[in-house]
PDB file of N, CA, C and O in Angstrom:
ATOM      1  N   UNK A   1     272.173 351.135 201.246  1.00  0.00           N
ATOM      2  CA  UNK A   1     270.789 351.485 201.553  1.00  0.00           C
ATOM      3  C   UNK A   1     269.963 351.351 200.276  1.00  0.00           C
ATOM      4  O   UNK A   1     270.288 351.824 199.187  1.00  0.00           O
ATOM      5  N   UNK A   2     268.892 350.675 200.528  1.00  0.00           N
ATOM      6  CA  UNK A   2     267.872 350.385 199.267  1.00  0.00           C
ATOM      7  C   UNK A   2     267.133 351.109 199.405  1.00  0.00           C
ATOM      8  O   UNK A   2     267.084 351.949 200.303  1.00  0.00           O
ATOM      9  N   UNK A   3     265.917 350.831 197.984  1.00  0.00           N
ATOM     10  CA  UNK A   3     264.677 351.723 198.468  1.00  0.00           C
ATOM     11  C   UNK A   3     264.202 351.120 199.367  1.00  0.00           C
ATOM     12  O   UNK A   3     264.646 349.998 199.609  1.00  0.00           O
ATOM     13  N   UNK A   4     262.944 351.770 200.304  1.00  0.00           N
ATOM     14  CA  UNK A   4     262.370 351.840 201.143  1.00  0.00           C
ATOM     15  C   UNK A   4     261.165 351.389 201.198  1.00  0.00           C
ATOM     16  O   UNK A   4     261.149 350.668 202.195  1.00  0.00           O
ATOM     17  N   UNK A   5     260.123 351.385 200.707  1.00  0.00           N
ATOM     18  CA  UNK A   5     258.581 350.932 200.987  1.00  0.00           C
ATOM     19  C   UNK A   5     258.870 349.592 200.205  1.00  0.00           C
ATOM     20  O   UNK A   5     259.693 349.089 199.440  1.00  0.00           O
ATOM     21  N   UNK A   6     257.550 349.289 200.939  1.00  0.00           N
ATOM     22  CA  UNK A   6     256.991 347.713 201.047  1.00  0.00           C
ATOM     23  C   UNK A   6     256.496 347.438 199.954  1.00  0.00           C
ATOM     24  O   UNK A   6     256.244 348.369 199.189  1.00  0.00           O
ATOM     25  N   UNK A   7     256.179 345.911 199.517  1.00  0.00           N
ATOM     26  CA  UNK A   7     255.269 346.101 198.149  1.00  0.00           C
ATOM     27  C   UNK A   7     253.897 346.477 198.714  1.00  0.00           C
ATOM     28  O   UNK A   7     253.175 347.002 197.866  1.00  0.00           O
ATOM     29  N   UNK A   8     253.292 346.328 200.063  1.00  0.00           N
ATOM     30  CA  UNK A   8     251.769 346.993 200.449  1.00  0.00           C
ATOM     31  C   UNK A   8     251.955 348.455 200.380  1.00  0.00           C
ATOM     32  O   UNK A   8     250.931 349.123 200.230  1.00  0.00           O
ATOM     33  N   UNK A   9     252.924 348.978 200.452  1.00  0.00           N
ATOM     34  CA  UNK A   9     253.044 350.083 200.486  1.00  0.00           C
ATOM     35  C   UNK A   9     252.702 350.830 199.062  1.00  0.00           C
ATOM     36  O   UNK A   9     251.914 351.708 198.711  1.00  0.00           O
ATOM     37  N   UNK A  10     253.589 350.117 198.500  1.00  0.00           N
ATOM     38  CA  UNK A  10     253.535 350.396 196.605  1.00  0.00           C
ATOM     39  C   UNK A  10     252.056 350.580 196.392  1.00  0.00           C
ATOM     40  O   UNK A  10     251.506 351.678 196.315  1.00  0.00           O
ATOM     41  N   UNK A  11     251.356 349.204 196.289  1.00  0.00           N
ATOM     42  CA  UNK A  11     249.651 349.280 195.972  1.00  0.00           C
ATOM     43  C   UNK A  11     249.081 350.184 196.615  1.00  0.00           C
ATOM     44  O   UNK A  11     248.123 350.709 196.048  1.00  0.00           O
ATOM     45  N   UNK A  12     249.404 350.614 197.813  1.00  0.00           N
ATOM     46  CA  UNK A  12     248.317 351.586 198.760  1.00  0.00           C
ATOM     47  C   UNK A  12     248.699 353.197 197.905  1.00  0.00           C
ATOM     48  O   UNK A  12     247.824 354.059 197.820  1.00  0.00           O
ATOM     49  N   UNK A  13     249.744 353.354 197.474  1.00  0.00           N
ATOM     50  CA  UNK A  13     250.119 354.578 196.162  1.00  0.00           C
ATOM     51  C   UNK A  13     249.266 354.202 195.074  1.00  0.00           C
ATOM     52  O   UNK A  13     248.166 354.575 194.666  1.00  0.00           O
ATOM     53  N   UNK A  14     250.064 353.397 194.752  1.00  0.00           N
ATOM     54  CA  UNK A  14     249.658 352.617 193.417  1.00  0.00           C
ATOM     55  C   UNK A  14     247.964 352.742 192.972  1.00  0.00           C
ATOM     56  O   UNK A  14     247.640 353.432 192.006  1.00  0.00           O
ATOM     57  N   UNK A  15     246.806 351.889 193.909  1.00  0.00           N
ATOM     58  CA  UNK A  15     245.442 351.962 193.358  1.00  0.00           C
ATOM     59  C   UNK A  15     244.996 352.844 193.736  1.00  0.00           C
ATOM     60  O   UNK A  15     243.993 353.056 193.054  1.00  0.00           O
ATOM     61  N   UNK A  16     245.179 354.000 194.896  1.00  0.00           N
ATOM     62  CA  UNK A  16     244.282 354.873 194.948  1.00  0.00           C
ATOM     63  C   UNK A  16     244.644 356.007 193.301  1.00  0.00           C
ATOM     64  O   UNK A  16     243.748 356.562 192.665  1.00  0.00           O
ATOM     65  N   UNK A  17     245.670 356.058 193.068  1.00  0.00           N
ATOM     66  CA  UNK A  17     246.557 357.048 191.977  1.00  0.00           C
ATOM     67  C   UNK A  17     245.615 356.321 190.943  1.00  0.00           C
ATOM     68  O   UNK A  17     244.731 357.072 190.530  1.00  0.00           O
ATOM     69  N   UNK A  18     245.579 354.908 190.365  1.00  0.00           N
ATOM     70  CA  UNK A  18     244.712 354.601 189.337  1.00  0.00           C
ATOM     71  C   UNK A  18     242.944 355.011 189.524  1.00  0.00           C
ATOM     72  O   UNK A  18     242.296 355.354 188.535  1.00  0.00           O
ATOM     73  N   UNK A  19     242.403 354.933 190.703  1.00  0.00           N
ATOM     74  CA  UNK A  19     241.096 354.993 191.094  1.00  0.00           C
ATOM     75  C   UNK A  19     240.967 356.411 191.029  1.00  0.00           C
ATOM     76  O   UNK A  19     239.794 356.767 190.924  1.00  0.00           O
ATOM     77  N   UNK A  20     241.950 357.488 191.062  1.00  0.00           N
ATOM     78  CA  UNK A  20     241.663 358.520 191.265  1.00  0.00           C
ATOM     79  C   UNK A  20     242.195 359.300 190.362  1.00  0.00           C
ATOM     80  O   UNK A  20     242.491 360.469 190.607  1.00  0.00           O
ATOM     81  N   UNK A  21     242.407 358.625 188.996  1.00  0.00           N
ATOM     82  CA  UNK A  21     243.307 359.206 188.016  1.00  0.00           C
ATOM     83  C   UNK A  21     244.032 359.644 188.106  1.00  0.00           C
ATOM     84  O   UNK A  21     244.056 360.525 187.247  1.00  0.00           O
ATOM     85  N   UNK A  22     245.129 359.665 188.881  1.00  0.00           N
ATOM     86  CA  UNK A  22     246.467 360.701 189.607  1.00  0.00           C
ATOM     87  C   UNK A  22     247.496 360.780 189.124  1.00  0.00           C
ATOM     88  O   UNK A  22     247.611 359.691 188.563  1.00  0.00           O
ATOM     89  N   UNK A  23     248.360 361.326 188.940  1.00  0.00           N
ATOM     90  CA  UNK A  23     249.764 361.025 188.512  1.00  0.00           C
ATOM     91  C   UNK A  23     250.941 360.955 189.792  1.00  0.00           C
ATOM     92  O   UNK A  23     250.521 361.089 190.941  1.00  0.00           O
ATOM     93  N   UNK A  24     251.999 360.803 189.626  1.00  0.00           N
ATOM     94  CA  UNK A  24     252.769 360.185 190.248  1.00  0.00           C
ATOM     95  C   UNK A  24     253.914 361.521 189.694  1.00  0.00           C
ATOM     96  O   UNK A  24     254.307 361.683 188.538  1.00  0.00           O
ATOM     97  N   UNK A  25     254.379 362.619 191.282  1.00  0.00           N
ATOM     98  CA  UNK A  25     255.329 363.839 190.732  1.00  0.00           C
ATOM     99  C   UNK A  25     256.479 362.922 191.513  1.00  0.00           C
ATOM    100  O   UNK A  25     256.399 362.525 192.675  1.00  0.00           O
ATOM    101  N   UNK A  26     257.668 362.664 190.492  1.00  0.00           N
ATOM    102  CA  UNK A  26     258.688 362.452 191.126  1.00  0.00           C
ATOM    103  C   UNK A  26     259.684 363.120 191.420  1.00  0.00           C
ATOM    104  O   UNK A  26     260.227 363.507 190.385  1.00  0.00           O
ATOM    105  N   UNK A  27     260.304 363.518 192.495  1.00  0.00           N
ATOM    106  CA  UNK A  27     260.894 364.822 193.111  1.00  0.00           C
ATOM    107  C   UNK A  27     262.315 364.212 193.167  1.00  0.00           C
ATOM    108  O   UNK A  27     263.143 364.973 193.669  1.00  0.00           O
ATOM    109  N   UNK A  28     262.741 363.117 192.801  1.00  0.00           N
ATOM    110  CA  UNK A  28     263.912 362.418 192.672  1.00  0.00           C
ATOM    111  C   UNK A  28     264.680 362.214 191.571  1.00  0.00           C
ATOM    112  O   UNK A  28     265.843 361.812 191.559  1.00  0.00           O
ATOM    113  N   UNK A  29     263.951 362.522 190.585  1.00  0.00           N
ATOM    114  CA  UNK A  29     264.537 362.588 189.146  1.00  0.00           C
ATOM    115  C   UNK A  29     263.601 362.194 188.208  1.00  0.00           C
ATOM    116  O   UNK A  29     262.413 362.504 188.121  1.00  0.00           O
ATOM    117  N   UNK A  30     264.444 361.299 187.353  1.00  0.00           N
ATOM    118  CA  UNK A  30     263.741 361.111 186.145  1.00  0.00           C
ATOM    119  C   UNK A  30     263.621 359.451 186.389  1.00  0.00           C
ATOM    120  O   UNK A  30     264.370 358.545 186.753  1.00  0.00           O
ATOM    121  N   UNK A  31     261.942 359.636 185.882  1.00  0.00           N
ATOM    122  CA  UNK A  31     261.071 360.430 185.499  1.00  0.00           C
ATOM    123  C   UNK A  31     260.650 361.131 186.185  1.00  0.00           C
ATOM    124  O   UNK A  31     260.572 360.716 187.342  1.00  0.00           O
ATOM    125  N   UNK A  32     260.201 362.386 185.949  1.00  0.00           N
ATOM    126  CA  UNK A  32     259.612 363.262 186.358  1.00  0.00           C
ATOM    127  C   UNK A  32     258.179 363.362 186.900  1.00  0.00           C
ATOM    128  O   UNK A  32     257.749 364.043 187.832  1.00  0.00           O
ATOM    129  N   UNK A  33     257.393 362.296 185.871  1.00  0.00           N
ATOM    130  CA  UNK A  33     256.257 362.245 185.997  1.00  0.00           C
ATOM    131  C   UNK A  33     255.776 360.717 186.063  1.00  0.00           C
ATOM    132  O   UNK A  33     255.747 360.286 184.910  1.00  0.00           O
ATOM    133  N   UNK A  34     255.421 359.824 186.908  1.00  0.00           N
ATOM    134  CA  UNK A  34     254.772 358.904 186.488  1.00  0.00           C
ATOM    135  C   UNK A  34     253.527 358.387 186.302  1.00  0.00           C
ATOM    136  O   UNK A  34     252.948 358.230 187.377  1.00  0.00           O
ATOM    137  N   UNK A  35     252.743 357.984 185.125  1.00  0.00           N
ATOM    138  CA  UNK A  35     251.719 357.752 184.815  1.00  0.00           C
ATOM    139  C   UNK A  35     251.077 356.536 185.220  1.00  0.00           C
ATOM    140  O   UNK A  35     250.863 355.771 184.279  1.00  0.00           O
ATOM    141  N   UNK A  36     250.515 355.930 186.938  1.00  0.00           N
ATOM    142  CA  UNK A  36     249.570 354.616 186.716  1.00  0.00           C
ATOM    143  C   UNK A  36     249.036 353.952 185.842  1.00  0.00           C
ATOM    144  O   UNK A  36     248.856 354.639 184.836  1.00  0.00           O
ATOM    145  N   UNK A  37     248.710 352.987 185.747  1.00  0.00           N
ATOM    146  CA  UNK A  37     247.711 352.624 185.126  1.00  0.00           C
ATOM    147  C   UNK A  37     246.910 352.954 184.139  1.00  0.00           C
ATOM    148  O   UNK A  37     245.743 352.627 184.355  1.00  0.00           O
ATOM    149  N   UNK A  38     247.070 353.398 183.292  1.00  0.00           N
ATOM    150  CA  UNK A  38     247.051 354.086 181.968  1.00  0.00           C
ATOM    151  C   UNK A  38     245.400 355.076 182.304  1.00  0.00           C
ATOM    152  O   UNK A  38     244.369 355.154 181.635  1.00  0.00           O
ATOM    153  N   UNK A  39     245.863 355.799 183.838  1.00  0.00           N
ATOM    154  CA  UNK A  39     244.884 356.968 184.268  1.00  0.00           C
ATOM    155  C   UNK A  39     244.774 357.705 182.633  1.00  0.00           C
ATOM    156  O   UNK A  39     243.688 357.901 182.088  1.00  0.00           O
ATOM    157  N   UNK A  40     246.200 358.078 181.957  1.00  0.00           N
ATOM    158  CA  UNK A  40     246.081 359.131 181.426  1.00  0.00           C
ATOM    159  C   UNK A  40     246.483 359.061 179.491  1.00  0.00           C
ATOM    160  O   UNK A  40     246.993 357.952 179.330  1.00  0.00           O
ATOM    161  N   UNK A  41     246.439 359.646 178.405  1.00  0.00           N
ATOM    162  CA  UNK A  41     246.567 359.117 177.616  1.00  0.00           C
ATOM    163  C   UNK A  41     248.041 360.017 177.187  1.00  0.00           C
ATOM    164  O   UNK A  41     248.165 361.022 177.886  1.00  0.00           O
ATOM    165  N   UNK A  42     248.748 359.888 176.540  1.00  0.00           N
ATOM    166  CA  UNK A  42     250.016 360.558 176.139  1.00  0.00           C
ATOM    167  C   UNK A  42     249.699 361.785 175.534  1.00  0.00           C
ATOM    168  O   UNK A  42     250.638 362.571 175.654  1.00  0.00           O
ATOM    169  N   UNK A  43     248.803 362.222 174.970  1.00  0.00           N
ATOM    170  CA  UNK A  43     248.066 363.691 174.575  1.00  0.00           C
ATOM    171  C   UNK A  43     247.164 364.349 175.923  1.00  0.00           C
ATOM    172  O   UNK A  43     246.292 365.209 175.796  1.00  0.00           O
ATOM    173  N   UNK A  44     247.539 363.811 177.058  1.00  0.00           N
ATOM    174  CA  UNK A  44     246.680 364.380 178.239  1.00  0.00           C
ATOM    175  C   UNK A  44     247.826 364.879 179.202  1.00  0.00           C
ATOM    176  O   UNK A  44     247.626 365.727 180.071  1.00  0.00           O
ATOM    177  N   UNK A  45     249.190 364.205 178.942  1.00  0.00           N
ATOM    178  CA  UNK A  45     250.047 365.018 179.949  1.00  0.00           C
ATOM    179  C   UNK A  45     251.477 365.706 178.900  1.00  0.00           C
ATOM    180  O   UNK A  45     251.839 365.181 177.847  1.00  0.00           O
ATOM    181  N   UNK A  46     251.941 366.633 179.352  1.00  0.00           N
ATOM    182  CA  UNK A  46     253.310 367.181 178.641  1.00  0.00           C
ATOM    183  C   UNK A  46     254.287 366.741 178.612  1.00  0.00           C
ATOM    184  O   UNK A  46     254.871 366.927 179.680  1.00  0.00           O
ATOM    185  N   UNK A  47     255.183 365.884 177.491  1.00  0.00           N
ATOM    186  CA  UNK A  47     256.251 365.659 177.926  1.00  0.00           C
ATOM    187  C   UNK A  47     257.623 366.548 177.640  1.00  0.00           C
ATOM    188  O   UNK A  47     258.348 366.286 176.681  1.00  0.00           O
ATOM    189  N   UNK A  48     257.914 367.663 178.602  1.00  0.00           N
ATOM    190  CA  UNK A  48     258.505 368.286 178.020  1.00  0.00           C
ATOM    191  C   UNK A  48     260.150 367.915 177.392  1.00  0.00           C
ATOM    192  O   UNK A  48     260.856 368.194 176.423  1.00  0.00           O
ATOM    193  N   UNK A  49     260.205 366.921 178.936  1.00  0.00           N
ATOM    194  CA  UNK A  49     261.947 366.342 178.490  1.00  0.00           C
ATOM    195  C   UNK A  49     262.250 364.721 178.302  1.00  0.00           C
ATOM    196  O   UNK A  49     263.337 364.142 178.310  1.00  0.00           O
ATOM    197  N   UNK A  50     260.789 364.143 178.114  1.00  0.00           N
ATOM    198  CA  UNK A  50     261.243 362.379 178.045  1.00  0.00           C
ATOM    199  C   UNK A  50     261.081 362.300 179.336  1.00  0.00           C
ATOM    200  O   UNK A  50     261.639 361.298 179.783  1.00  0.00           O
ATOM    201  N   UNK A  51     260.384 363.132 180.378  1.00  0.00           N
ATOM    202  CA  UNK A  51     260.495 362.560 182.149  1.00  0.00           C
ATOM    203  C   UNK A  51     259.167 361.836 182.148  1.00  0.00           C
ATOM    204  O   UNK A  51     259.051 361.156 183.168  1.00  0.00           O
ATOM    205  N   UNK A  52     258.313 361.774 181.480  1.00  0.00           N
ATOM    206  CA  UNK A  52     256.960 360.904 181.618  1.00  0.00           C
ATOM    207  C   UNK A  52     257.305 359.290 181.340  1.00  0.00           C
ATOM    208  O   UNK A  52     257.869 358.906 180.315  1.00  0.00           O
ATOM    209  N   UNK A  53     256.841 358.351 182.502  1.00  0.00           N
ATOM    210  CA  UNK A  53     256.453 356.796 182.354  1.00  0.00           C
ATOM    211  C   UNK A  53     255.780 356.502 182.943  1.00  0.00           C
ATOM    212  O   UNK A  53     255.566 356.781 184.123  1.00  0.00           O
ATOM    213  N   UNK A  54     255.018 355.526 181.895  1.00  0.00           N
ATOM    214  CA  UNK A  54     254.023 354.957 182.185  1.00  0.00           C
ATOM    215  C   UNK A  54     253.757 353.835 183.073  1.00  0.00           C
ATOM    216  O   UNK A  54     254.113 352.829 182.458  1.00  0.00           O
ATOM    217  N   UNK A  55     253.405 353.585 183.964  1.00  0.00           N
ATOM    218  CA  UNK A  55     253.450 352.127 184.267  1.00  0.00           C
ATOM    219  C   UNK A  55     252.422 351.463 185.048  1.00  0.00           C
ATOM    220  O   UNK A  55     251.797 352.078 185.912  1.00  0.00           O
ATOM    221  N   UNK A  56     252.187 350.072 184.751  1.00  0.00           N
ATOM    222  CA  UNK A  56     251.130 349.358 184.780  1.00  0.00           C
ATOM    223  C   UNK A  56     250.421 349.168 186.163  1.00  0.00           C
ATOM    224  O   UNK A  56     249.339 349.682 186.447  1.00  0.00           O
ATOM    225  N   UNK A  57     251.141 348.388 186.966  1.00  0.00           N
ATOM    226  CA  UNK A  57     251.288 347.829 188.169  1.00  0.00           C
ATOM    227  C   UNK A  57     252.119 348.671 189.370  1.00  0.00           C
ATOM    228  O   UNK A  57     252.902 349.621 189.384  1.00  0.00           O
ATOM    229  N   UNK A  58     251.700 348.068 190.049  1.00  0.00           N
ATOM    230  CA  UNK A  58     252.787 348.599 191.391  1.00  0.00           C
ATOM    231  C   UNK A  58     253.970 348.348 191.277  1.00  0.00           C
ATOM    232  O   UNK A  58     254.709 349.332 191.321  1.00  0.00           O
ATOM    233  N   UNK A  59     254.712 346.800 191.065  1.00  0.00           N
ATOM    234  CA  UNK A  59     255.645 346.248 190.553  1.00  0.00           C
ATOM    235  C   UNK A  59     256.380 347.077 189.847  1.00  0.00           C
ATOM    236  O   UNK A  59     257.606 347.103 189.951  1.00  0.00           O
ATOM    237  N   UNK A  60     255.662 347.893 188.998  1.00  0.00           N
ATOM    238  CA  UNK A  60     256.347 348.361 187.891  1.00  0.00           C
ATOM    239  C   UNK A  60     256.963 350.028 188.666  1.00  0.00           C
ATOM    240  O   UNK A  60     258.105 350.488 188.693  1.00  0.00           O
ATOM    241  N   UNK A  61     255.988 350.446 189.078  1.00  0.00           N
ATOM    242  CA  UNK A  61     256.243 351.714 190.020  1.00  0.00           C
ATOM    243  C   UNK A  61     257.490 351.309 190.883  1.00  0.00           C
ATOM    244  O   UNK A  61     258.424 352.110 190.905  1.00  0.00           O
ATOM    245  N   UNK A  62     257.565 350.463 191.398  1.00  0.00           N
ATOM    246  CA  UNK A  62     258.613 350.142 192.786  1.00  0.00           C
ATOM    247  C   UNK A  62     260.159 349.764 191.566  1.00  0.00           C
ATOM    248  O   UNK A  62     261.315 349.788 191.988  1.00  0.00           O
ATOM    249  N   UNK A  63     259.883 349.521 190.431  1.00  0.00           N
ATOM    250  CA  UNK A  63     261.664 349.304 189.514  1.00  0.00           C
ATOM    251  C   UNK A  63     261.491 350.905 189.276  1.00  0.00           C
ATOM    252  O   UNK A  63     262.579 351.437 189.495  1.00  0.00           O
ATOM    253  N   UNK A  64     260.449 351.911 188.882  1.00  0.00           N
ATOM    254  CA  UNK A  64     261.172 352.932 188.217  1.00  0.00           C
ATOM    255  C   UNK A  64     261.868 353.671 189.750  1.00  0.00           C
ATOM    256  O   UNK A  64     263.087 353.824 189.828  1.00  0.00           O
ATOM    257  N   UNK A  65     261.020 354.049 190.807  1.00  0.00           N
ATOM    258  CA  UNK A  65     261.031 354.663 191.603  1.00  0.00           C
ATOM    259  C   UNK A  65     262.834 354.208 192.514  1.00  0.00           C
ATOM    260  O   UNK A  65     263.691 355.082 192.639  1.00  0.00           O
ATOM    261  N   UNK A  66     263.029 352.932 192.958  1.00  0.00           N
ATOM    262  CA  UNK A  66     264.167 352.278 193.094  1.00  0.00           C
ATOM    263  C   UNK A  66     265.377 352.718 192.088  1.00  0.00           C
ATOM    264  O   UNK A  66     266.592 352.682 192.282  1.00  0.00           O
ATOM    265  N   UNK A  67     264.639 353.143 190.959  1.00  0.00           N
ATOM    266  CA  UNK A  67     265.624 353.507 189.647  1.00  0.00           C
ATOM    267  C   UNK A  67     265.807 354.470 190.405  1.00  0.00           C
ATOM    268  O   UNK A  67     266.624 354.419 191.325  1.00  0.00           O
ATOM    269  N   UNK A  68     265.179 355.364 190.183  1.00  0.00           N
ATOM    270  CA  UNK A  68     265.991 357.300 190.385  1.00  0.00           C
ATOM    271  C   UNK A  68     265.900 357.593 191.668  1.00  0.00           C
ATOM    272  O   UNK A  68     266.131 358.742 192.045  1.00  0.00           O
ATOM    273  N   UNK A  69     265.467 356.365 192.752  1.00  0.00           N
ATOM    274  CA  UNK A  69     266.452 356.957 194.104  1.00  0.00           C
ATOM    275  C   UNK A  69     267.322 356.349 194.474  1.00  0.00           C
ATOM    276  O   UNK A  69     267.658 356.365 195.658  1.00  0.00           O
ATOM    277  N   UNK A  70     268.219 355.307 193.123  1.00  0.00           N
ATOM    278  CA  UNK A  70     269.224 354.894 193.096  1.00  0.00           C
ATOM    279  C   UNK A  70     270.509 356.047 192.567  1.00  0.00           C
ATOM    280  O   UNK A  70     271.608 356.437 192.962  1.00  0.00           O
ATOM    281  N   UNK A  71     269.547 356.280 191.406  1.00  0.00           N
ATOM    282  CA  UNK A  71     270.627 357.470 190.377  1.00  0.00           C
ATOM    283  C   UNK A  71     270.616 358.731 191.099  1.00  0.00           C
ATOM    284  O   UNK A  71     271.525 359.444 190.674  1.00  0.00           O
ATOM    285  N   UNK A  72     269.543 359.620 192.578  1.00  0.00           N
ATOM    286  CA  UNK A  72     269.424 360.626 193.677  1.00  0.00           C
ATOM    287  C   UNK A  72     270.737 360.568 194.844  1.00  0.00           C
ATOM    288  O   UNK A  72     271.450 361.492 195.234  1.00  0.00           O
ATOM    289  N   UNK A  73     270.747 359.166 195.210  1.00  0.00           N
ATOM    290  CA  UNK A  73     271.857 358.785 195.903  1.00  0.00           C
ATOM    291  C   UNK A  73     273.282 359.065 195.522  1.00  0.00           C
ATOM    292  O   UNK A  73     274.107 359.837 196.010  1.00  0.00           O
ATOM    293  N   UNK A  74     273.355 358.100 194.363  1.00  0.00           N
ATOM    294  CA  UNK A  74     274.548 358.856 193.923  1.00  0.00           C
ATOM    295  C   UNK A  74     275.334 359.906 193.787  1.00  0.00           C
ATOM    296  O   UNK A  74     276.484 360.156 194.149  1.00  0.00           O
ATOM    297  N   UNK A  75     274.304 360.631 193.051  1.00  0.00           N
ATOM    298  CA  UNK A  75     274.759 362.300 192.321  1.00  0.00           C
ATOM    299  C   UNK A  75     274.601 362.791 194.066  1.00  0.00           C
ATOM    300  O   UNK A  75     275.672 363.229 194.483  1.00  0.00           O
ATOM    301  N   UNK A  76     273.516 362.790 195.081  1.00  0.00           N
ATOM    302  CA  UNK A  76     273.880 363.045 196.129  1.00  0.00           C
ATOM    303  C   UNK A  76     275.354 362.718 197.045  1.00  0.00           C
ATOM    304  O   UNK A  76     275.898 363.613 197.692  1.00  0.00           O
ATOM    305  N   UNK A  77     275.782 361.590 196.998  1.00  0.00           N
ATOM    306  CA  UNK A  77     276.862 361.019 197.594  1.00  0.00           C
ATOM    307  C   UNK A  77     278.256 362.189 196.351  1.00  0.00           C
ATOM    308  O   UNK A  77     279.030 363.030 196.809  1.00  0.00           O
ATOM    309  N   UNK A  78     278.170 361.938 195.370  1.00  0.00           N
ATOM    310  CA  UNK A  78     279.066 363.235 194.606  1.00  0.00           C
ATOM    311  C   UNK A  78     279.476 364.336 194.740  1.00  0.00           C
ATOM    312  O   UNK A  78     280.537 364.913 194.504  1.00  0.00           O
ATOM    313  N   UNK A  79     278.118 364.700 195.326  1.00  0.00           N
ATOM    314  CA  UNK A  79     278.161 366.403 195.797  1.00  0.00           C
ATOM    315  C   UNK A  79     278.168 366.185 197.130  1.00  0.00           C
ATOM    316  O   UNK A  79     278.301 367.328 197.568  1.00  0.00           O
ATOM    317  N   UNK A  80     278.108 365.421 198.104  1.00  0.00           N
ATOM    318  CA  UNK A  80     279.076 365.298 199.070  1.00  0.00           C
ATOM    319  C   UNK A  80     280.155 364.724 199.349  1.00  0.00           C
ATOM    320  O   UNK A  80     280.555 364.323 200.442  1.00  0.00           O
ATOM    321  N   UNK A  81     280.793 364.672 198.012  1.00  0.00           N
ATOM    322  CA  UNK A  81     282.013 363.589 198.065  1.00  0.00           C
ATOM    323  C   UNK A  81     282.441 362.464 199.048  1.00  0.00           C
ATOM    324  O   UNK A  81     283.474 362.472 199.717  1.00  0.00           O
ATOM    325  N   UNK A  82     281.448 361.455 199.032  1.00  0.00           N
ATOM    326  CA  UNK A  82     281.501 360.285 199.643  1.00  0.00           C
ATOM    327  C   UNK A  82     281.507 359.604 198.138  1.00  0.00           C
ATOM    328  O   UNK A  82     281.079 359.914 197.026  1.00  0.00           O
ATOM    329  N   UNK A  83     282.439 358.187 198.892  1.00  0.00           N
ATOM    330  CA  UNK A  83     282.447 357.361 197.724  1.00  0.00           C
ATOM    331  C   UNK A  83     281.224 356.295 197.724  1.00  0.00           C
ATOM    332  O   UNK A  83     280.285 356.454 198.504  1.00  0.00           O
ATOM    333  N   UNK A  84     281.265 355.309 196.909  1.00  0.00           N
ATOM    334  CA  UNK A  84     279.853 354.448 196.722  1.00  0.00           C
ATOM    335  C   UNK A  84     279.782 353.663 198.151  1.00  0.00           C
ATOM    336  O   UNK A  84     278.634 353.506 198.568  1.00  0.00           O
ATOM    337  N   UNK A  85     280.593 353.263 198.778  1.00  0.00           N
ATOM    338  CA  UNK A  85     281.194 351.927 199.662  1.00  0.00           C
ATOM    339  C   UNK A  85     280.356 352.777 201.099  1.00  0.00           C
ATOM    340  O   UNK A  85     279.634 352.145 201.870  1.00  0.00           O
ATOM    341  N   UNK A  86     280.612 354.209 201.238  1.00  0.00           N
ATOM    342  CA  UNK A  86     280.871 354.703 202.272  1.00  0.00           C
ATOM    343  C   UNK A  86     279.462 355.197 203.093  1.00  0.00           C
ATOM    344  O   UNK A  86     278.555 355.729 202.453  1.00  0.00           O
ATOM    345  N   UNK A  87     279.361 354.997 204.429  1.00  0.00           N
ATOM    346  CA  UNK A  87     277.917 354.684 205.006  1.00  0.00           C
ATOM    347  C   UNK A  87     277.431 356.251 204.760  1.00  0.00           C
ATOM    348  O   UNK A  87     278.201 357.197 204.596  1.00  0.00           O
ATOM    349  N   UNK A  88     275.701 356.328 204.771  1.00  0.00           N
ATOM    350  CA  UNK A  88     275.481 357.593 204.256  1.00  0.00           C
ATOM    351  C   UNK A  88     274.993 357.567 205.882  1.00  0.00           C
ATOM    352  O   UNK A  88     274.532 358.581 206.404  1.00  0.00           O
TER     353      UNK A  88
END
């Protein structure tokens, strides 16, 4: 199982979050926080643990996001002791 949304999907996150200065809470891991379109400047948000990234494009949103509900899956599949192979 891959990630899930579309690349229209991505942009329809993606430009309203830049148009509306928004940030991006990721509830899946790390990062924690992602920053659009440079809405925000690195002295405007906290980084308390290295969970803040920045990123440009939608493109760029859809590799981090794919990232940590790749690395969610896992540690999920762990703590239900299923192996990688095995249908969720």
């Amino acid at each position: 199982m891959g990630f899930s949304l579309f690349d229209v999907e991505l942009e329809f996150i993606f430009d309203p979050c830049v148009a509306g200065k928004m940030l991006i809470i990721n509830p899946q891991g790390s990062p924690g926080c992602i920053v659009p379109g440079g809405t925000h400047s690195p002295e405007d948000v906290e980084d308390r643990e290295d969970s803040v990234l920045w990123v440009d494009n939608a493109e760029e949103l859809s590799e981090v996001l794919a990232s940590s509900s790749s690395r969610f899956r896992e540690f999920r599949n762990l703590v239900l002791g299923r192996s990688q192979g095995e249908q969720e």
